[in-house]
Backbone as ProteinMPNN parsed JSONL, in Angstrom:
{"seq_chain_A": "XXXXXXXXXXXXXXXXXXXXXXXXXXXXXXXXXXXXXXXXXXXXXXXXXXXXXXXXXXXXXXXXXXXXXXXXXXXXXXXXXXXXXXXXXXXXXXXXXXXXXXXXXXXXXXXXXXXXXXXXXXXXXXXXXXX", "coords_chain_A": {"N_chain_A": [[-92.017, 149.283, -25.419], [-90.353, 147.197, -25.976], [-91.344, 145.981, -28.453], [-89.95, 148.479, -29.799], [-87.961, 148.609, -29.672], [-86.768, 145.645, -30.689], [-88.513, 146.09, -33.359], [-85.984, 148.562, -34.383], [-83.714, 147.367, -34.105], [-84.212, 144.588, -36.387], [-84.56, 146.361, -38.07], [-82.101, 148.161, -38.65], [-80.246, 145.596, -39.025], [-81.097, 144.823, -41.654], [-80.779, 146.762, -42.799], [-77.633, 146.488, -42.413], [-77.04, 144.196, -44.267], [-78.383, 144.73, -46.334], [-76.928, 147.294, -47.362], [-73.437, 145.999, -46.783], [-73.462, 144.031, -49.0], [-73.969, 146.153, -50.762], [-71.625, 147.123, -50.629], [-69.27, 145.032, -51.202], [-70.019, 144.308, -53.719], [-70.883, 146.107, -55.37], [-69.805, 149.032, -54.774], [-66.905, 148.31, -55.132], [-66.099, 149.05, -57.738], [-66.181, 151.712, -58.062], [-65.335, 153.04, -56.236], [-62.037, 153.086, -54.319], [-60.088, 150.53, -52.342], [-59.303, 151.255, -50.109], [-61.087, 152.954, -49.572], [-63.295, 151.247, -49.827], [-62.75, 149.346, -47.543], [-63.277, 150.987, -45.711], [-65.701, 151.47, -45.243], [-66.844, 148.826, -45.37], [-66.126, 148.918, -42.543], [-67.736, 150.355, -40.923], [-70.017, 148.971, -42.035], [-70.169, 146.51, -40.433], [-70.126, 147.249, -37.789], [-72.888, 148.183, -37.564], [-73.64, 146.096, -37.552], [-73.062, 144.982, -35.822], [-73.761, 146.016, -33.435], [-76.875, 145.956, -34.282], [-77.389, 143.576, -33.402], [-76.693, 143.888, -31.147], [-78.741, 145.494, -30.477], [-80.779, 143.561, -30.28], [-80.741, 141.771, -28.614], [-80.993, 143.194, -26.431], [-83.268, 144.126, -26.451], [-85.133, 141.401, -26.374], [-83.888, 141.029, -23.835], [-85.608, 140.875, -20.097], [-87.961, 143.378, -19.043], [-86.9, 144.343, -16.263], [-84.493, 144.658, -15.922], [-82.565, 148.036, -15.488], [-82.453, 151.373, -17.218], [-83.27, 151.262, -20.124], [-84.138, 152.302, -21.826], [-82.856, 154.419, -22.055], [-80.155, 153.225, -23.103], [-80.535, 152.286, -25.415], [-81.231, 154.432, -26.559], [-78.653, 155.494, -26.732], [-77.645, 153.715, -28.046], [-78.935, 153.906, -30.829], [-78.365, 156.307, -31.378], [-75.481, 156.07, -31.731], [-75.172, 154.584, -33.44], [-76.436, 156.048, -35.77], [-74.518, 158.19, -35.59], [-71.992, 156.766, -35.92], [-71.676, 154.55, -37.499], [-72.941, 155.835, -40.306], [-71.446, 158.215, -40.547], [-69.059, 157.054, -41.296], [-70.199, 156.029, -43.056], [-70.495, 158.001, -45.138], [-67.783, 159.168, -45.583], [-65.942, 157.629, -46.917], [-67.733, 157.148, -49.288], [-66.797, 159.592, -50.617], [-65.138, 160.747, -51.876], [-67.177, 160.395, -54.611], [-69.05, 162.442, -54.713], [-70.095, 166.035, -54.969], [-69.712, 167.187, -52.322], [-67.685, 167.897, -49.492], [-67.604, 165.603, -46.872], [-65.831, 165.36, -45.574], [-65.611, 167.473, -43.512], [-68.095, 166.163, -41.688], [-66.225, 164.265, -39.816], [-65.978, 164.034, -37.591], [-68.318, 163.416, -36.158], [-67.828, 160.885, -36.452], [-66.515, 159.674, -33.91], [-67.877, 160.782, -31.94], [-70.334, 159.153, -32.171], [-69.14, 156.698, -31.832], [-68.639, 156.897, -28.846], [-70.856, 157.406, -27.699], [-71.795, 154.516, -28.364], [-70.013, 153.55, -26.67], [-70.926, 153.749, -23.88], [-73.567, 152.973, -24.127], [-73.114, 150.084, -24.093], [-71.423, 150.32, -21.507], [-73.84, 150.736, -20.083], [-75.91, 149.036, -20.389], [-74.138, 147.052, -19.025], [-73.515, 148.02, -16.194], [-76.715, 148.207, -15.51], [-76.977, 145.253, -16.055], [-75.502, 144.335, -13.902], [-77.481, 145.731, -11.827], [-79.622, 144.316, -11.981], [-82.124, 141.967, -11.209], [-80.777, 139.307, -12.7], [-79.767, 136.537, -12.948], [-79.661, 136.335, -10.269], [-79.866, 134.166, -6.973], [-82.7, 132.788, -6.302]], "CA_chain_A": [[-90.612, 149.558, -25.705], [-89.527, 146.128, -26.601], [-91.879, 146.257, -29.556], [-89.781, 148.969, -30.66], [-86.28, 147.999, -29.823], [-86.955, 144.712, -31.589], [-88.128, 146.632, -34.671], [-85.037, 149.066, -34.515], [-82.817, 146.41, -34.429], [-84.163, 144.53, -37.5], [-84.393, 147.47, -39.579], [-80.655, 148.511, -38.6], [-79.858, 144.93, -39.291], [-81.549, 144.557, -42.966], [-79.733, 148.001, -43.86], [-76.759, 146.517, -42.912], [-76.591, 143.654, -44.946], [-78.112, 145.477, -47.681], [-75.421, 148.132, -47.267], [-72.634, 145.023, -46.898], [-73.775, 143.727, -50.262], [-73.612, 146.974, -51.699], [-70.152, 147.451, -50.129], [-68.985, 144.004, -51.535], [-70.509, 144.087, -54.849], [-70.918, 147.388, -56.419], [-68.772, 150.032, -54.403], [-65.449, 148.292, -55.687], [-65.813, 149.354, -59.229], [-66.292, 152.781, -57.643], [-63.921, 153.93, -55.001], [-60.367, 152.935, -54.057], [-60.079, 149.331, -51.651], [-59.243, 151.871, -48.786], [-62.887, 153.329, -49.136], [-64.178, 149.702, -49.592], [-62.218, 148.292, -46.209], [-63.566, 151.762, -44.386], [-67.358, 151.117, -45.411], [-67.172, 147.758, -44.62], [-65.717, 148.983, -40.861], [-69.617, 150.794, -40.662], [-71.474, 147.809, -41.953], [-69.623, 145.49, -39.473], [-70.064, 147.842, -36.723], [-73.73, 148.643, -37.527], [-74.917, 145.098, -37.812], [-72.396, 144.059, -34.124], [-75.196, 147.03, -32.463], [-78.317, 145.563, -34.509], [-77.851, 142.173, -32.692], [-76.977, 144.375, -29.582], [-80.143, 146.031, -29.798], [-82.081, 142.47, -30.271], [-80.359, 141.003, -27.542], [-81.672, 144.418, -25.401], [-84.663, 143.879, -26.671], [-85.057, 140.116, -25.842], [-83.923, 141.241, -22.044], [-86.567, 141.158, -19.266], [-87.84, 144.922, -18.621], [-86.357, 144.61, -14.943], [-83.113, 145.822, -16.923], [-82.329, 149.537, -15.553], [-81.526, 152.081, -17.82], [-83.391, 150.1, -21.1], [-84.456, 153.368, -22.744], [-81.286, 155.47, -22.248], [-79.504, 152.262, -23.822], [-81.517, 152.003, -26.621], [-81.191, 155.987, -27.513], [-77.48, 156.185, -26.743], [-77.164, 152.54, -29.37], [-79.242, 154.225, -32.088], [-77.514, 157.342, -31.782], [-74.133, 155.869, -31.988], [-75.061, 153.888, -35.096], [-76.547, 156.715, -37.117], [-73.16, 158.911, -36.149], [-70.522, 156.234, -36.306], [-71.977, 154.033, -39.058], [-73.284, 156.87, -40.79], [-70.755, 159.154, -40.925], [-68.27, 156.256, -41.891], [-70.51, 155.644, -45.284], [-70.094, 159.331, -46.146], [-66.577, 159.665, -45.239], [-66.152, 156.891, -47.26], [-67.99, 157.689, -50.129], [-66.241, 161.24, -50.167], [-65.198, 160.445, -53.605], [-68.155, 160.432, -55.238], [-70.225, 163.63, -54.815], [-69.085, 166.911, -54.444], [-69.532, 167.856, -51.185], [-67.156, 167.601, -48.954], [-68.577, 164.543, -45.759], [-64.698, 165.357, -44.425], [-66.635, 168.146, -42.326], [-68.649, 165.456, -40.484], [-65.637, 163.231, -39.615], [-65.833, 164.944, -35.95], [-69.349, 162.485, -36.199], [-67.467, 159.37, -35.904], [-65.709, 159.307, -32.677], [-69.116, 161.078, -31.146], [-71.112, 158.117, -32.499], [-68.007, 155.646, -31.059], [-68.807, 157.563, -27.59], [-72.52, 156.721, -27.569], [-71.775, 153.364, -28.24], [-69.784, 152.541, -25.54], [-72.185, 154.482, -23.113], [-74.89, 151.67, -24.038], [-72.532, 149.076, -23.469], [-71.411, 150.71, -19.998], [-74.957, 151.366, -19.469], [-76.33, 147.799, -20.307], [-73.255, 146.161, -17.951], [-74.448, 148.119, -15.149], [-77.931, 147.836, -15.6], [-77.341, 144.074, -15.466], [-75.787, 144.189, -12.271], [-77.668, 146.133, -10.821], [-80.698, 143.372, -12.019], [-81.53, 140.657, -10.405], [-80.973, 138.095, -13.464], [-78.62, 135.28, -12.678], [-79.263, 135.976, -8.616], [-80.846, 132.838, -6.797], [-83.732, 133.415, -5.583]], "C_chain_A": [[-89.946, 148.336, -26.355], [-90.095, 145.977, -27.906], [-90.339, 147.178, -30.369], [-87.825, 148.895, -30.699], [-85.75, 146.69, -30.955], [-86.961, 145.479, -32.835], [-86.815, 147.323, -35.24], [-84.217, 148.017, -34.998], [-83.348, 145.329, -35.877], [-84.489, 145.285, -38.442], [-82.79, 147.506, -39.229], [-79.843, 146.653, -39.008], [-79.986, 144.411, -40.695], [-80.891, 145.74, -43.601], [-78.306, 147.312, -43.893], [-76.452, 145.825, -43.974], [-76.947, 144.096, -46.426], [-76.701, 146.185, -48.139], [-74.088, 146.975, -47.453], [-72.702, 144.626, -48.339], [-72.891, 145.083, -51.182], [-71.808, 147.274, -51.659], [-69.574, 146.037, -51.161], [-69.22, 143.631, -53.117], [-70.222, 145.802, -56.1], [-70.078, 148.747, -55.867], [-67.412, 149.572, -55.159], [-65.314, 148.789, -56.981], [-65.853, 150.93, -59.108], [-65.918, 154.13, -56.996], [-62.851, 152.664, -54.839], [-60.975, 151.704, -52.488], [-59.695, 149.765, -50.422], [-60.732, 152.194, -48.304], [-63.578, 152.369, -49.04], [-64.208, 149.202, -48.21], [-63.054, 149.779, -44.989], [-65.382, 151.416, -44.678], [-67.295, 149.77, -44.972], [-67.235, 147.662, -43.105], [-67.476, 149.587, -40.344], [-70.259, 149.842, -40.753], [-71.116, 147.111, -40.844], [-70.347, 146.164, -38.15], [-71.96, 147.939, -36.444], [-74.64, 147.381, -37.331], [-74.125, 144.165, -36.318], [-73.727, 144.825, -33.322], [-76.598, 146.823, -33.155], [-78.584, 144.408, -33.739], [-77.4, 142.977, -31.467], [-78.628, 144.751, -28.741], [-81.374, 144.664, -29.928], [-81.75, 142.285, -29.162], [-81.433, 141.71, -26.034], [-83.027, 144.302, -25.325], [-85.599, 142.793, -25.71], [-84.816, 139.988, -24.218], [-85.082, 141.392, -21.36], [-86.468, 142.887, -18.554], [-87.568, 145.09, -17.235], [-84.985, 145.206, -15.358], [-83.167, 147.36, -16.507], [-81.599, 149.851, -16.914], [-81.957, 151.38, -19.336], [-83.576, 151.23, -21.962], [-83.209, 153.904, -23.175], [-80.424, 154.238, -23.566], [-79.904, 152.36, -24.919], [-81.212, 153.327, -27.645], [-79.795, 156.039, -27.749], [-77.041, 154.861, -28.575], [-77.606, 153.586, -30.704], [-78.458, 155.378, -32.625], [-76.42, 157.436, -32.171], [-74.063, 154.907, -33.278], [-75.339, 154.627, -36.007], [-74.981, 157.226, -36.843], [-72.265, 157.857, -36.374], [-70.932, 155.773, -37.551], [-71.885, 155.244, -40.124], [-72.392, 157.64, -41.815], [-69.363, 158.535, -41.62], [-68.596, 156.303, -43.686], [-69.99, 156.837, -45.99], [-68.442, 159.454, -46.491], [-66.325, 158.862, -46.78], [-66.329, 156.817, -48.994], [-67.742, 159.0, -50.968], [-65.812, 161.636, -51.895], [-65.768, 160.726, -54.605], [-69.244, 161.322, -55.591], [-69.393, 164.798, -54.279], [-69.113, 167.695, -53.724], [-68.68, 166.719, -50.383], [-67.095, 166.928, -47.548], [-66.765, 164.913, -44.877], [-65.066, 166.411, -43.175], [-67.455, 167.607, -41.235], [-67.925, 164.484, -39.843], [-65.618, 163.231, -37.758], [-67.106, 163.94, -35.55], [-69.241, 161.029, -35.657], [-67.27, 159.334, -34.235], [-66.859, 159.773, -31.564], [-69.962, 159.718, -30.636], [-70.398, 156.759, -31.425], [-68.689, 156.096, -29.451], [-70.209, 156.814, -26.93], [-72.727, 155.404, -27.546], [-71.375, 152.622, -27.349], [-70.401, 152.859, -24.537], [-73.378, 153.802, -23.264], [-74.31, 150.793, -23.571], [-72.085, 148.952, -22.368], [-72.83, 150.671, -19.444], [-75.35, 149.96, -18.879], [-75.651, 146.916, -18.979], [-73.769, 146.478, -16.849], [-75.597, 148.216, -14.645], [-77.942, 146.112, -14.886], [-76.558, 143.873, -14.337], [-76.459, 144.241, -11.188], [-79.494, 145.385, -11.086], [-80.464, 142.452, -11.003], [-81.579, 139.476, -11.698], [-79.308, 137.608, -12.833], [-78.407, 135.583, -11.042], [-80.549, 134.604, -8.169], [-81.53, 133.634, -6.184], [-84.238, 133.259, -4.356]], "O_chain_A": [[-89.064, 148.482, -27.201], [-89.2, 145.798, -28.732], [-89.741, 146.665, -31.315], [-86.914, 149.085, -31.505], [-84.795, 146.69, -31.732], [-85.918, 145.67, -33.461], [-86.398, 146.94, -36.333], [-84.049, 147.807, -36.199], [-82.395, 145.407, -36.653], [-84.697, 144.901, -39.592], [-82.226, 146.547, -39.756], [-78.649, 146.747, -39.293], [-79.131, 143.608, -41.068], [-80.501, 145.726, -44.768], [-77.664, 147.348, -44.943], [-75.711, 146.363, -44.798], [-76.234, 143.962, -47.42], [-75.796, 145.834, -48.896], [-73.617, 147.138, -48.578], [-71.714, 145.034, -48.95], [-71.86, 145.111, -51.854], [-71.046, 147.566, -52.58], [-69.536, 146.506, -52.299], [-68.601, 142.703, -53.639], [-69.616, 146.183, -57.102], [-69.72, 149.518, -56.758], [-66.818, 150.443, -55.794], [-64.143, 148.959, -57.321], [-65.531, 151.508, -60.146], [-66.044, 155.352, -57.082], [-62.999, 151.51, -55.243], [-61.956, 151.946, -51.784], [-59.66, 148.926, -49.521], [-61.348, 151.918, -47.275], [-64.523, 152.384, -48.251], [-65.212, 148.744, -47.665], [-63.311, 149.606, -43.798], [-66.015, 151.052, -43.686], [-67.881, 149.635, -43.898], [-67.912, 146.878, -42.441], [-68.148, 149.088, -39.442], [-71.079, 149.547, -39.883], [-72.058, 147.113, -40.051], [-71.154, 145.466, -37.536], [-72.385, 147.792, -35.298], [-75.843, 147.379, -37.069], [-74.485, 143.068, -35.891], [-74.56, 144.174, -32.691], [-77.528, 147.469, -32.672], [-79.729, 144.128, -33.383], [-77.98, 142.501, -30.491], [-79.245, 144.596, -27.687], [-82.578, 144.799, -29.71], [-82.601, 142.698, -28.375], [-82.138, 141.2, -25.163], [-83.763, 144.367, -24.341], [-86.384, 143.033, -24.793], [-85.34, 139.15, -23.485], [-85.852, 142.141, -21.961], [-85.57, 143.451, -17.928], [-88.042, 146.149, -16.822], [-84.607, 146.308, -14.96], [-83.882, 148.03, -17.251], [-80.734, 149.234, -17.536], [-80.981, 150.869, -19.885], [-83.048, 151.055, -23.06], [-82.664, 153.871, -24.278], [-80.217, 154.554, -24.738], [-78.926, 152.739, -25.564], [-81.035, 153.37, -28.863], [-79.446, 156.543, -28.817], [-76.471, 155.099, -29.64], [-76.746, 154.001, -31.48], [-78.012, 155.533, -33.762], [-76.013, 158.403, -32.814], [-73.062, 154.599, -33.925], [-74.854, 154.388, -37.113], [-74.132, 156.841, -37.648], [-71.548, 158.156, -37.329], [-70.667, 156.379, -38.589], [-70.83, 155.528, -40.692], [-72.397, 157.761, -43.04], [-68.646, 159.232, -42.336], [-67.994, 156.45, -44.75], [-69.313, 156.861, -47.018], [-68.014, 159.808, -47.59], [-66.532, 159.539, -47.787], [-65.437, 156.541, -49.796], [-68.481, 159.343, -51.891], [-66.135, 162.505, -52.705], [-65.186, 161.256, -55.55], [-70.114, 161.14, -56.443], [-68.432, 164.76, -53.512], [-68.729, 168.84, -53.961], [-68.726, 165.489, -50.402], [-66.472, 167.656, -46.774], [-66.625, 164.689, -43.674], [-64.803, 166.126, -42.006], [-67.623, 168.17, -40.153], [-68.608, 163.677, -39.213], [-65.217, 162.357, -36.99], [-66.945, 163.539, -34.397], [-69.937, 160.313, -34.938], [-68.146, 158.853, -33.516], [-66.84, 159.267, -30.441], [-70.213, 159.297, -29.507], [-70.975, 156.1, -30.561], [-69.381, 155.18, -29.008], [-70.417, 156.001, -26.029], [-73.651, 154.943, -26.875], [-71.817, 151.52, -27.025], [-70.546, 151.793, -23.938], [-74.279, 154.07, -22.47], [-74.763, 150.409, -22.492], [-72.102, 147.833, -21.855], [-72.919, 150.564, -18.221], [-75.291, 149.59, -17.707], [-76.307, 146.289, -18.148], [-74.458, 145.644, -16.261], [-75.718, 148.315, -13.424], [-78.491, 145.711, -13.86], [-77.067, 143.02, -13.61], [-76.441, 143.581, -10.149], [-80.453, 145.859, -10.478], [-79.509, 142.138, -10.293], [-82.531, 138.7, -11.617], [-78.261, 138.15, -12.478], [-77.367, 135.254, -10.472], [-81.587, 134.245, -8.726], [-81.298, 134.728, -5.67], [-85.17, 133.969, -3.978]]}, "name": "protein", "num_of_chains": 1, "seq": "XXXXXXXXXXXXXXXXXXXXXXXXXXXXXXXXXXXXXXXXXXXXXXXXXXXXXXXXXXXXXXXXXXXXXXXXXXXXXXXXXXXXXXXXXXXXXXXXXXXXXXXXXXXXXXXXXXXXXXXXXXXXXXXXXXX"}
């Protein structure tokens, strides 16, 4: 599992800054500095939960709850990120991504549901008790 948390997390971390780039470089000539500042809110977000999921990674498997964490992170980065780029991009192709906007706040959900998860996980570890 840590094998693959590790990997997760630097793939989701090499998209973002790809993605960031692209946001920063070649989207502005493209869409409107509202769609720029909301794509950037995805890369930001996508590359705060790629160093979440190293960090998770990097944890000793006495960690409860390391899987669930792991599914609820990825899940909440494809929908929030995700559904941000489209939204986002909405502009540009002509289907309408305002249909998946119901995506975000799912994705948001999942995310803090790792971060609840993780907190009580590490309580309920024993890291940082004496021994």
């Amino acid at each position: 599992m840590k094998k693959t948390i590790l990997s997760t997390a630097c793939s989701f971390g090499l998209l973002a800054v790809v993605l960031g780039a692209f946001g920063a470089h070649g989207l502005k000539n493209l869409v409107d500095a509202e769609a720029v500042a909301t794509f950037e809110t995805g890369v930001r977000y996508q590359m705060y939960h790629a160093l979440f999921l190293l960090v998770l990674g990097l944890l000793p498997d006495t960690i409860p709850f390391k899987k669930a964490i792991y599914i609820c992170t990825v899940i909440g980065i494809v929908l929030f990120s995700f559904s941000i780029y489209m939204l986002s991009l909405n502009n540009l192709v002509d289907f309408n991504f305002k249909a998946f906007g119901f995506l975000t706040p799912i994705g948001g959900v999942f995310l803090i549901v790792g971060w609840a998860l993780l907190g009580y996980g590490i309580l309920r570890s024993n890291i940082g008790k004496i021994q």
